[in-house]
C-alpha positions in Angstrom: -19.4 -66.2 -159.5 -20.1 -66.7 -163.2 -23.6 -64.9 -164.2 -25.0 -61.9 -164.7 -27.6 -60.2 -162.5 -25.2 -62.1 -159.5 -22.3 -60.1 -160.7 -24.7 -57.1 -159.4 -23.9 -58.4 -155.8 -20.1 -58.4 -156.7 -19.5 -54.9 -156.1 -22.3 -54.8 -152.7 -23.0 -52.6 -150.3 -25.7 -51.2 -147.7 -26.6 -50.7 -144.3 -25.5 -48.0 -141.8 -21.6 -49.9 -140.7 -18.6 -49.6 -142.6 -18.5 -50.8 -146.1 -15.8 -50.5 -148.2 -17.8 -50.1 -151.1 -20.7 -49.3 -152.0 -22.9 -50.0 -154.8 -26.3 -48.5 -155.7 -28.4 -48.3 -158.1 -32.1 -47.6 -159.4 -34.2 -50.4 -160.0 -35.9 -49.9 -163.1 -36.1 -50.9 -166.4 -33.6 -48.6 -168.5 -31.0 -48.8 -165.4 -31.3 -52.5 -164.9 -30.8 -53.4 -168.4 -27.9 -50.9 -168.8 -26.1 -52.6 -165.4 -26.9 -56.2 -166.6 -24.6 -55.0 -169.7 -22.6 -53.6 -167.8 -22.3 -56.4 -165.7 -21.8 -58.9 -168.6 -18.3 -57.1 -169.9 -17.2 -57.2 -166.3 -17.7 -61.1 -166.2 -16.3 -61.7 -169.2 -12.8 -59.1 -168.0 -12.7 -61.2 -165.1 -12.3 -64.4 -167.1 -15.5 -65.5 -166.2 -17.6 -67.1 -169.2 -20.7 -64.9 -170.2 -22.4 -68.8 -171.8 -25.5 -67.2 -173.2 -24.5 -69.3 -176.4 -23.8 -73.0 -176.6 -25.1 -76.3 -178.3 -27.8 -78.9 -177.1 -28.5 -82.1 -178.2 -32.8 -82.8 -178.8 -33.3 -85.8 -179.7 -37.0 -84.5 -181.1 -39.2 -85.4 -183.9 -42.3 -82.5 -185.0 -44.6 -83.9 -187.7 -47.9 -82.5 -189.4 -49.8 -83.8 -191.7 -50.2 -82.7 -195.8 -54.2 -82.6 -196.0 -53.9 -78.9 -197.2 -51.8 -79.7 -200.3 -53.5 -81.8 -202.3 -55.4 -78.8 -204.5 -51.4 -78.2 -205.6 -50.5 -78.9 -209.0 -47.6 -80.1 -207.4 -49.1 -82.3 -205.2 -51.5 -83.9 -207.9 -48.5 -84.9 -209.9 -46.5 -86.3 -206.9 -49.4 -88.2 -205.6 -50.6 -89.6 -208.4 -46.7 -91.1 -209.4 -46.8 -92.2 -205.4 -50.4 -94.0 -205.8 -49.6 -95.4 -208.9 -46.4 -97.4 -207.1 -47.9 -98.4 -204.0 -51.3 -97.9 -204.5 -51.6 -95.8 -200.8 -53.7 -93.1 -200.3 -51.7 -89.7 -199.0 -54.9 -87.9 -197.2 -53.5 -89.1 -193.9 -49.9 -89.2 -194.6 -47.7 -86.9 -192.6 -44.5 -85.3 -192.9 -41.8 -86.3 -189.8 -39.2 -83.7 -189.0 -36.2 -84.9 -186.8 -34.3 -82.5 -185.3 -31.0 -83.8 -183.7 -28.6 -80.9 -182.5 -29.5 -76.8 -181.8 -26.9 -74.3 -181.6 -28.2 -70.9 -180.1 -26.7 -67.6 -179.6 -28.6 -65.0 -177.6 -26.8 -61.6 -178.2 -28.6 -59.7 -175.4 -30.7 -59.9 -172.2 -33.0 -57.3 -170.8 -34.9 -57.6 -167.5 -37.5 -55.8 -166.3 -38.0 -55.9 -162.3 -41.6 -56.1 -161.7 -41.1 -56.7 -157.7 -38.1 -56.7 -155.6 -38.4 -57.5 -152.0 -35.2 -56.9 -149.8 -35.1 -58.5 -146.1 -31.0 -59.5 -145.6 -29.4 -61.8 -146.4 -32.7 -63.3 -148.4 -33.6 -61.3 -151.9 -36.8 -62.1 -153.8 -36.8 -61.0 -157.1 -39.7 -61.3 -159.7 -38.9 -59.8 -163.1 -39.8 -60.4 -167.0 -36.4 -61.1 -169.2 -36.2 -60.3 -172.7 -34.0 -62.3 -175.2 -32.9 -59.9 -178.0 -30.7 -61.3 -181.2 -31.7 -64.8 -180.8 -29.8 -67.0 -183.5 -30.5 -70.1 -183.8 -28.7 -73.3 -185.9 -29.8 -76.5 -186.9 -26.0 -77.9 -187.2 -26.7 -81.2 -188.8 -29.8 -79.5 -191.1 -33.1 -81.3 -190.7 -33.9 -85.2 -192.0 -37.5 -85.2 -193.1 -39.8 -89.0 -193.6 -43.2 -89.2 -195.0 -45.0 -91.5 -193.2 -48.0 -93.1 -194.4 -50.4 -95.9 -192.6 -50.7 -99.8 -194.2 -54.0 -100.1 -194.5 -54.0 -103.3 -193.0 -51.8 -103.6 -190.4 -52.2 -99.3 -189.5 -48.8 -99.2 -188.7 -46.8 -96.5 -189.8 -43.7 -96.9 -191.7 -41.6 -94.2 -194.2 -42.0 -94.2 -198.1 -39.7 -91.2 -198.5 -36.7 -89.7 -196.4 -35.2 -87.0 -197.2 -32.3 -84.1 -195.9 -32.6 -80.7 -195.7 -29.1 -78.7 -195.4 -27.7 -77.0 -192.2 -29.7 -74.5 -191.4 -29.2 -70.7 -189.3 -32.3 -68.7 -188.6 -31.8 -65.6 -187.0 -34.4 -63.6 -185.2 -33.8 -59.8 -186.1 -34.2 -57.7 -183.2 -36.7 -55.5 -185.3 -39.7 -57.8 -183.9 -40.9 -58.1 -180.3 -38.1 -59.9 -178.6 -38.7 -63.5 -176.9 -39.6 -62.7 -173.2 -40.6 -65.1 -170.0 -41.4 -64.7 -166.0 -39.1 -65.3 -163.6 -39.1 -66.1 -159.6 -36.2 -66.4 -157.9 -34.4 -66.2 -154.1 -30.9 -65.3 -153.2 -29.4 -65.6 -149.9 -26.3 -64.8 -148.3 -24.3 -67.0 -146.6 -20.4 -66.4 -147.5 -21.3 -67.4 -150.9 -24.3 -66.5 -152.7 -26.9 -69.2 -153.5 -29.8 -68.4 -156.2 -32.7 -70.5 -155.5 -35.1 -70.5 -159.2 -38.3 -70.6 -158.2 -40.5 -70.0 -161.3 -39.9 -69.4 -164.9 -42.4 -69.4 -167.9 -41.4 -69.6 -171.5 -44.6 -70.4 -172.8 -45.0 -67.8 -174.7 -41.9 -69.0 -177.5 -44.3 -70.6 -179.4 -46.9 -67.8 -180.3 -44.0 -65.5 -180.8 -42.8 -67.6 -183.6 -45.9 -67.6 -185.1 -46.4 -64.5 -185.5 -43.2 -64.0 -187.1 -41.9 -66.6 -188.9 -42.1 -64.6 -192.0 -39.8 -62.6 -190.7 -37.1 -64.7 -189.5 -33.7 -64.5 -191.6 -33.1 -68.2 -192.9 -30.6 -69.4 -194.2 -28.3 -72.7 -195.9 -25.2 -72.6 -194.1 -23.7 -75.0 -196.6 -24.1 -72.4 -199.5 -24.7 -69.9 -197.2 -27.3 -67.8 -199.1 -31.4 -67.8 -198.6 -33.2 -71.3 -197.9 -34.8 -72.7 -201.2 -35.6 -76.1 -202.9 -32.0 -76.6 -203.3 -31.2 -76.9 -199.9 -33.7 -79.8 -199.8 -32.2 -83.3 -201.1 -34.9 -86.5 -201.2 -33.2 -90.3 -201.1 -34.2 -91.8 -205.0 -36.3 -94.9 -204.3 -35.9 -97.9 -206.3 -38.6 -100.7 -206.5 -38.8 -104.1 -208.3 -41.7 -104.4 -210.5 -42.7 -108.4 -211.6 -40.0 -109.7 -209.7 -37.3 -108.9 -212.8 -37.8 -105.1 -213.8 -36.6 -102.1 -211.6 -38.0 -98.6 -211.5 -36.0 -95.4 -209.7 -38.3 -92.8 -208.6 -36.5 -89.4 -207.4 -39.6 -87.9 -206.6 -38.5 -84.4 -207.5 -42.0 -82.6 -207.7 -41.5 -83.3 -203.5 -39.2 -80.4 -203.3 -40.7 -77.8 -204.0 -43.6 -79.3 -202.1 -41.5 -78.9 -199.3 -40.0 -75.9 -199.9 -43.2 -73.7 -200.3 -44.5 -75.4 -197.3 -41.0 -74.7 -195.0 -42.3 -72.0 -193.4 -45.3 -73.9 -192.3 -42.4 -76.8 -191.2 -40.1 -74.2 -189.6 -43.4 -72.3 -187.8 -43.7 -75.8 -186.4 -40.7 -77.3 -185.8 -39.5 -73.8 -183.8 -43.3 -73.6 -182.0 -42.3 -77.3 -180.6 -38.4 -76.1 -180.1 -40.5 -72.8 -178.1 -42.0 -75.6 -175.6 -38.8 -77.6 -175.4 -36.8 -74.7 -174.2 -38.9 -75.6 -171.1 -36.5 -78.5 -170.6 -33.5 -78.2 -172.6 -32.3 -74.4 -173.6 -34.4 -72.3 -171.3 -32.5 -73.9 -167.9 -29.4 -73.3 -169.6 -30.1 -70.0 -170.0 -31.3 -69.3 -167.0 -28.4 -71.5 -164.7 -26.1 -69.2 -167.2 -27.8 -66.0 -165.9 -28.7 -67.1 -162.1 -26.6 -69.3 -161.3 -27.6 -71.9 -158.3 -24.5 -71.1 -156.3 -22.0 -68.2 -157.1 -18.5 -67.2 -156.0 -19.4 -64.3 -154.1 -15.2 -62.3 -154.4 -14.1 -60.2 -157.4 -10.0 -60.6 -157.5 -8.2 -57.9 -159.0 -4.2 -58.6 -159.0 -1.4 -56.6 -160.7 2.5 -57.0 -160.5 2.2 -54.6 -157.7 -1.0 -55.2 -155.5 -3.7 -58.0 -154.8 -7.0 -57.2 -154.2 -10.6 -59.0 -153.4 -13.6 -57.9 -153.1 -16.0 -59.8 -151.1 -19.9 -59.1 -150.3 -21.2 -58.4 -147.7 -24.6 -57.3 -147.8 -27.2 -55.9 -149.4 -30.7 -53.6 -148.4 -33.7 -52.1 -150.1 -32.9 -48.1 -149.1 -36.1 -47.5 -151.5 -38.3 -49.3 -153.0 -36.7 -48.4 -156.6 -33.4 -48.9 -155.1 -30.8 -51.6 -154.8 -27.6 -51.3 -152.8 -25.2 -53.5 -152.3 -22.3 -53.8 -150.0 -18.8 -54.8 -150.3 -15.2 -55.4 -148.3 -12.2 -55.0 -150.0 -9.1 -57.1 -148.7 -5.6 -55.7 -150.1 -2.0 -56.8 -149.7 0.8 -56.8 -151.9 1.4 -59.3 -154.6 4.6 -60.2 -153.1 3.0 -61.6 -150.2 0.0 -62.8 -152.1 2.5 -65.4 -153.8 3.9 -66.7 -150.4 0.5 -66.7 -148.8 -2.0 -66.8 -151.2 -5.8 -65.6 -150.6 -5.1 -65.4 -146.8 -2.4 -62.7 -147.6 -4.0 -60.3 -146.0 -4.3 -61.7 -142.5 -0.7 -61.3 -142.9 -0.7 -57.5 -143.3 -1.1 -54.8 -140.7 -2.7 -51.6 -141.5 -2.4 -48.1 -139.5 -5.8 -47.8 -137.3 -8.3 -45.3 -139.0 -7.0 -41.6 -139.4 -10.4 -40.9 -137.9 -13.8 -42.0 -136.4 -17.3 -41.6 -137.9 -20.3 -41.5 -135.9 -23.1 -43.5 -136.9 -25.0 -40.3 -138.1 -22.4 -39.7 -140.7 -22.2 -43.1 -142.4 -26.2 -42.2 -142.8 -26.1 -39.3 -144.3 -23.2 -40.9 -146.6 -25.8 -43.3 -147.9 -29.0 -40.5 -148.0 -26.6 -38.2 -150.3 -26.1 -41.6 -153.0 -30.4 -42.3 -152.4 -30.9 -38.6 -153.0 -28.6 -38.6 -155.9 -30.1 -41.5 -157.8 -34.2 -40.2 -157.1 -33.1 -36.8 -158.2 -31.9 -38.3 -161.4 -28.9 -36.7 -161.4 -27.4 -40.4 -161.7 -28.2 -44.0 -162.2 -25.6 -45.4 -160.7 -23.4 -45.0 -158.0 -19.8 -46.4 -156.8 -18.6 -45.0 -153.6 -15.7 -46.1 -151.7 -14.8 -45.6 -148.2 -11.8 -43.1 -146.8 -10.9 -46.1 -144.6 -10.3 -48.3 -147.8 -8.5 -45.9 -149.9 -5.8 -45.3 -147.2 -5.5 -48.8 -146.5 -4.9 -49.0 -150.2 -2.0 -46.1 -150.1 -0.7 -47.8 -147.1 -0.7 -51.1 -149.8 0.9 -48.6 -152.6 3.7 -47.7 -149.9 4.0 -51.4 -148.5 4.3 -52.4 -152.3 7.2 -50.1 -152.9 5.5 -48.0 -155.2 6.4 -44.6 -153.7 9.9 -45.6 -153.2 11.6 -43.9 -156.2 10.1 -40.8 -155.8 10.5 -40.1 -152.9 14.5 -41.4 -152.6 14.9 -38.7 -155.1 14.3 -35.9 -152.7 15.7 -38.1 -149.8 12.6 -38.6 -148.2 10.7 -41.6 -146.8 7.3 -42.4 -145.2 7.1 -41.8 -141.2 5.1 -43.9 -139.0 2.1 -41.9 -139.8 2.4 -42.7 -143.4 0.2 -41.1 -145.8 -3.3 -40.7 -145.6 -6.2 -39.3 -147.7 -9.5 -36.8 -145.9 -13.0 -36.7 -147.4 -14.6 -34.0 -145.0 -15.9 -31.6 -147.5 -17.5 -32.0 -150.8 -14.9 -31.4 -153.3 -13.3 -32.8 -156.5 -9.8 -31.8 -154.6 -9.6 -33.7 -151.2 -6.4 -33.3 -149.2 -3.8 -35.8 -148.9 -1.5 -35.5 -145.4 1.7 -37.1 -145.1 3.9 -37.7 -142.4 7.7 -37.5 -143.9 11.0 -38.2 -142.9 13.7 -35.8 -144.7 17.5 -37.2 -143.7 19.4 -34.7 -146.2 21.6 -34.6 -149.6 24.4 -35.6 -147.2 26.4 -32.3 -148.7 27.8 -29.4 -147.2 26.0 -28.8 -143.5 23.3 -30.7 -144.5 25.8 -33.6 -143.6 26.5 -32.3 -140.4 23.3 -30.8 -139.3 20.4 -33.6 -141.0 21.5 -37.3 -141.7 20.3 -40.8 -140.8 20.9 -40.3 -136.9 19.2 -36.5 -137.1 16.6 -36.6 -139.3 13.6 -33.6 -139.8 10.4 -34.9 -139.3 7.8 -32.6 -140.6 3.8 -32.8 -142.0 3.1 -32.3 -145.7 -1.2 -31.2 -146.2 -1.5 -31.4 -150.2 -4.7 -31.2 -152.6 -5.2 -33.6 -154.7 -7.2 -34.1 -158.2 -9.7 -37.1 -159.0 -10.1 -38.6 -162.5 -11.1 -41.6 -164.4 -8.9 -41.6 -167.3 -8.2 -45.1 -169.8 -4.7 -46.1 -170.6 -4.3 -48.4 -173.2 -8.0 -48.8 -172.9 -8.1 -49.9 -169.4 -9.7 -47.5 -166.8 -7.7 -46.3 -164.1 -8.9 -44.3 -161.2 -6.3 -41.6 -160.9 -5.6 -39.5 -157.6 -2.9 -37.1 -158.3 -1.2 -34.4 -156.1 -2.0 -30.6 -156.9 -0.4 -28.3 -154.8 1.1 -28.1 -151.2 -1.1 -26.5 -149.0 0.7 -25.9 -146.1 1.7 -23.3 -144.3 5.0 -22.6 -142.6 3.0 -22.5 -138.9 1.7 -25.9 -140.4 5.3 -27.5 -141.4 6.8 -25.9 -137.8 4.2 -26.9 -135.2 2.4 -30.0 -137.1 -0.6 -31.0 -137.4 -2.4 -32.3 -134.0 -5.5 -32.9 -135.2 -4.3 -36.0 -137.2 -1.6 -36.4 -134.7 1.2 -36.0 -137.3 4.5 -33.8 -134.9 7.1 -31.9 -137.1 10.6 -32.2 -135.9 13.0 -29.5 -137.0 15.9 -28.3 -135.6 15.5 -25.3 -133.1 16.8 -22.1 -133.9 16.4 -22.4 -137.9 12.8 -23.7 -138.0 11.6 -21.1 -140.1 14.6 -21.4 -143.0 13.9 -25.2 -143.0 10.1 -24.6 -143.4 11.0 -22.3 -146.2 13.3 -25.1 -147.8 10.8 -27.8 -147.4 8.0 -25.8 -149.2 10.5 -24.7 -151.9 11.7 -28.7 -152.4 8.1 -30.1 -152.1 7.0 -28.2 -155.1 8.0 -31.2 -156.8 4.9 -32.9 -155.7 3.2 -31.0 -158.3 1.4 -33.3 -160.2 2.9 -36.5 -158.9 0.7 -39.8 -158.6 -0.8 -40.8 -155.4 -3.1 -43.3 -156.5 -3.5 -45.2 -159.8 -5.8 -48.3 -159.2 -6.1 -50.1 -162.7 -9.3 -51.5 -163.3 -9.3 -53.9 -166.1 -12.4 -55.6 -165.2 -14.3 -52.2 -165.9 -12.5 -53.0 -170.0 -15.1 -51.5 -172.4 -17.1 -50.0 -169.9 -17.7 -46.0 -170.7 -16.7 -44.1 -167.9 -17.1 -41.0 -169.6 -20.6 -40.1 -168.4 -19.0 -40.3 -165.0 -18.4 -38.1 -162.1 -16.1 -38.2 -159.2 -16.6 -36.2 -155.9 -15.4 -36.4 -152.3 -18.2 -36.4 -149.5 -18.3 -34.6 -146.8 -18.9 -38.1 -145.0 -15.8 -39.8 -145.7 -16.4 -41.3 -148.8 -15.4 -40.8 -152.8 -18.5 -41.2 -155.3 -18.2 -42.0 -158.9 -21.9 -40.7 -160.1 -22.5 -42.6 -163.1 -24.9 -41.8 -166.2 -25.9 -44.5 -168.3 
């Protein structure tokens, strides 16, 4: 996966099964443009080259002719030194432009959808892109011949050549920006394959018309404003008599050219307009729809190794796109020994709970409803079932090992799981914990290794996004204990999770339990670094539990 508006189908989601993730967004101008930005500092976190710059070679030559001259002083002189010479007339003479390398930078892309039809796994897309900031270089500057015919035999042949320095002209994004059409398919099949099936740049050429006079140019090798000096013409030397020479340097042709290099420029860049047809514009276009895209996003840390692979994607409106991911996790250790396949290595606790079929649709309604209220343009919402296979990961990975040795506790079979049943910024985190004692005093006697307490823990939690080092991190972090001592005593059966203590003293170990888990207080459950969401505001975001079973980051552009 390398390009932009297919790094939209990164993240994915839709439909009424399980998804991991889920992605949705409005379809419309503002929200499209702001996600394709988006979109391109994602590609370029995950090491994946955003090319909308580059060189090609055009091997091109743009000529006119100098008819409208000849009332210029200029002109007079310079055709009357040339006539006198050769004796040629310079009414059909033209001037030949050859153009040999283009560099081009394009510093944004907007899109505007204008249909978007949705039938899965096929996509058809027709929008209108915008190319703002276009720069573009002439690296090895411009040669320039005038041509004139031989009367007798009519062919064509050069009297002058000359060089015009390196040029940069840079389109300022004051003017309309450079726009075309474009058709294209996308269908799903493990990877994603982007089918172009129309794209029109004709209309380059009449854009550069219109505002050639307000294009920045400029002579890279003295890097200030184009002018005569930037022009250099060859010195032609000629034999008169057979025994006397004569050097002509032919400088009245400069400034010839030089008042007449917006005319050259108007249509040497009207002819590069038409040529993007066959050299730039499929670049640009294979950079930004690519014909065949990696369709996983890999996330790995020290800790924890992650890919996100899609898996879908629907219409749920017609202003809406959603699209639908899975997330495979394991830990890095055993990403190493088993690379990409780790995960069918790994065994995950079966869901803490079931949802019906009515549930997971009115997950998705609630992110449709949010987005055509306006209340946000984007939405990221991730599944209860993926965020406690990720604690499970967290646990697997050792990360919970120090603090919980600290209070001699461990993880019981149960493990640790996280709840989305209400709407709330503080969902509840259960765990199922294993206490064997400080081995002191009757703790030695009465809790150890071979008599351990087993007992629940219910905690609230708080959600943030919060950058550390300027990388994002989505931050679950424990509160307060919430249970009770009946809670800590009899357990909790609805999540199956049984509390062992030892007859008799139930109570005064409930007590001691609450009074030690205080500690929790604050203490990180979940800190999932997202570096490929680098230099991507997060702080016109919102995070909030479902009551569905899910956990939405609302997002404002």
């Amino acid at each position: 996966m390398n390009k932009t508006l297919c790094a939209l189908l990164f993240f994915s989601s839709v439909h009424v099964h399980a998804q991991d993730l889920i992605l949705q967004t409005r379809v419309e101008q503002n929200t499209l443009t702001n996600l394709i930005d988006k979109t391109r500092v994602v590609l370029k976190n995950n090491d994946i080259a955003d090319q909308l710059s580059g060189r090609v070679d055009y091997d091109s030559d743009a000529s006119f002719t100098i008819d409208e001259l000849v009332t210029s002083d200029n002109y007079r002189k310079f055709a009357a030194a040339f006539t006198s010479v050769f004796g040629l007339d310079l009414k059909s003479a033209k001037i030949k432009v050859g153009i040999s390398k283009i560099d081009y930078k394009i510093n944004k892309v907007r899109v505007k959808p204008i249909n978007l039809q949705v039938n899965d796994p096929v996509l058809d897309l027709h929008l209108t892109a915008f190319l703002d900031g276009l720069e573009i270089a002439l690296p090895t500057g411009l040669k320039i011949d005038l041509i004139v015919t031989d009367p007798k035999s009519k062919k064509e042949f050069s009297i002058l050549s000359g060089q015009v320095n390196p040029i940069a002209l840079t389109v300022p994004n004051t003017i309309e920006p450079i726009s075309f059409d474009v058709d294209f398919e996308t269908r799903r099949d493990q990877d994603f394959y982007y089918t172009l099936k129309n794209y029109n740049l004709s209309s380059i050429p009449g854009m550069v018309n219109r505002n050639i006079d307000k294009f920045a140019i400029l002579d890279l090798n003295k890097n200030k404003r184009f002018s005569a000096d930037s022009i250099s013409v060859n010195p032609i030397t000629i034999k008169l008599n057979g025994m006397f020479t004569r050097t002509l340097t032919f400088d009245t042709f400069k400034p010839i050219v030089q008042k007449k290099m917006n005319g050259i420029l108007t249509k040497i860049f009207s002819e590069l307009g038409i040529s993007l047809q066959k050299s730039i514009g499929p670049k640009i276009l294979s950079t930004i729809f690519t014909n065949k895209s990696r369709s996983d996003l890999i996330i790995s840390n020290e800790y924890l190794y992650t890919r996100f692979l899609t898996s879908g994607f629907s219409q749920p409106t017609s202003s809406q796109l959603s699209l639908g991911i899975t997330g495979e996790l394991c830990t890095n250790s055993l990403f190493q020994k088993e690379g990409d396949q780790c995960q069918q290595k790994m065994s995950f606790p079966a869901p803490i709970r079931s949802f019906s079929d009515q549930d997971r649709e009115n997950a998705t309604n609630e992110i449709s409803t949010s987005l055509a209220s306006g209340e946000s343009d984007m939405v990221l919402s991730l599944s209860e079932e993926y965020l406690n296979r990720f604690i499970h990961t967290t646990i697997r990975a050792e990360l919970w090992n120090e603090a919980l040795q600290e209070q001699h506790l461990s993880v019981g079979p149960k493990g640790a799981f996280i709840v989305f049943n209400q709407k709330t910024r503080n969902p509840e985190l259960f765990l199922d914990l294993i206490y064997s004692g400080d081995g002191k005093g009757v703790q030695k006697l009465l809790i150890n290794n071979r008599k351990p307490l087993r007992f629940p823990l219910r905690i609230s939690t708080d959600l943030e996004f919060t950058n550390q080092d300027n990388i994002p991190h989505l931050i679950i972090r424990a509160k307060e204990v919430v249970s009770g001592l009946d809670e800590i005593i009899n357990g909790i059966p609805e999540y199956e999770l049984p509390s062992r203590l030892i007859p008799g003293v139930r109570k005064k170990i409930a007590r001691m339990i609450l009074e030690m888990s205080k500690t929790v207080n604050g203490q990180t459950v979940v800190d999932l670094d997202l570096p490929v969401l680098k230099d991507v505001e997060l702080s016109n975001s919102r995070l909030e539990a479902s009551a569905f079973g899910r956990l939405n980051l609302f997002y404002r552009f």
